[in-house]
N, C-alpha and C positions, 0 to 999 in steps of 0.2 A: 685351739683347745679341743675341738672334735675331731682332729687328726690322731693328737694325742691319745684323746679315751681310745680310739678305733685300735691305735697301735697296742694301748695296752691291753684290750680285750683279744687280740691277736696271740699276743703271746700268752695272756693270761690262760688258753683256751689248748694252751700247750704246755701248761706247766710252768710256767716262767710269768713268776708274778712283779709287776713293780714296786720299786722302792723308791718311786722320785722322780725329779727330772724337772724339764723345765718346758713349754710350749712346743719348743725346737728339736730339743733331744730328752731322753728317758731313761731311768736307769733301772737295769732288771738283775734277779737273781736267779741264778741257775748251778746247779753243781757242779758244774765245771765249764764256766763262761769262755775258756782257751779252746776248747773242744766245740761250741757252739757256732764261736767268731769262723774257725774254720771253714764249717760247713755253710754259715752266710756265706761267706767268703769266695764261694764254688758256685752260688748264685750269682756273683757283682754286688753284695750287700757289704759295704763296708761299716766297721762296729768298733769300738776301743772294747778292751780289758784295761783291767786295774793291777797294776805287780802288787800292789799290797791286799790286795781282796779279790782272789781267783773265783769266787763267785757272781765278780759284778760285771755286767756289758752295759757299756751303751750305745744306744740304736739314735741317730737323728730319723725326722721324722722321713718318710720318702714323699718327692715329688709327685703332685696329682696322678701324674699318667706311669706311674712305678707302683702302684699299688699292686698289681698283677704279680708282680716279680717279688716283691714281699713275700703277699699271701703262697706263691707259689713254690716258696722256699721252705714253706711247713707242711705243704703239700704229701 
C-alpha cells in the first residue's frame, strides 16, 4: 500500500490524478490516456488503456529497483 500512495502521488504531482485501483495496480485519469501509454511506452513502462474510457490507464505497481525509470519517465 505505500508503493501505491508513492505511485499515486507521482502522478498526481503531474496532473494525473487516481481514480482507484487495487495494492498492485491503479487506475488514473488523464485526457488522453492513448497519448500517455505511448510515451510510458518509450521508457519500458507498460500500462493498459480502456476502449470504452480514453481517459483511463493503468499502471501496476513497478519493481523496488524500477522506481528510477518511473520517476524518470516524468522527468
Amino acid at each position: 500500500s505505500q508503493d501505491a500512495a508513492r505511485l499515486d502521488r507521482l502522478m498526481a504531482a503531474r496532473g494525473v490524478p487516481s481514480i482507484g485501483g487495487t495494492p498492485l495496480f491503479r487506475l488514473y485519469k488523464t485526457p488522453d490516456a492513448a497519448a500517455l501509454q505511448t510515451h510510458l511506452a518509450t521508457h519500458k513502462i507498460w500500462s493498459r488503456v480502456f476502449p470504452y474510457d480514453p481517459t483511463w490507464l493503468r499502471l501496476g505497481l513497478p519493481a523496488p529497483d524500477q522506481w528510477d525509470r518511473v520517476e524518470g519517465a516524468f522527468a
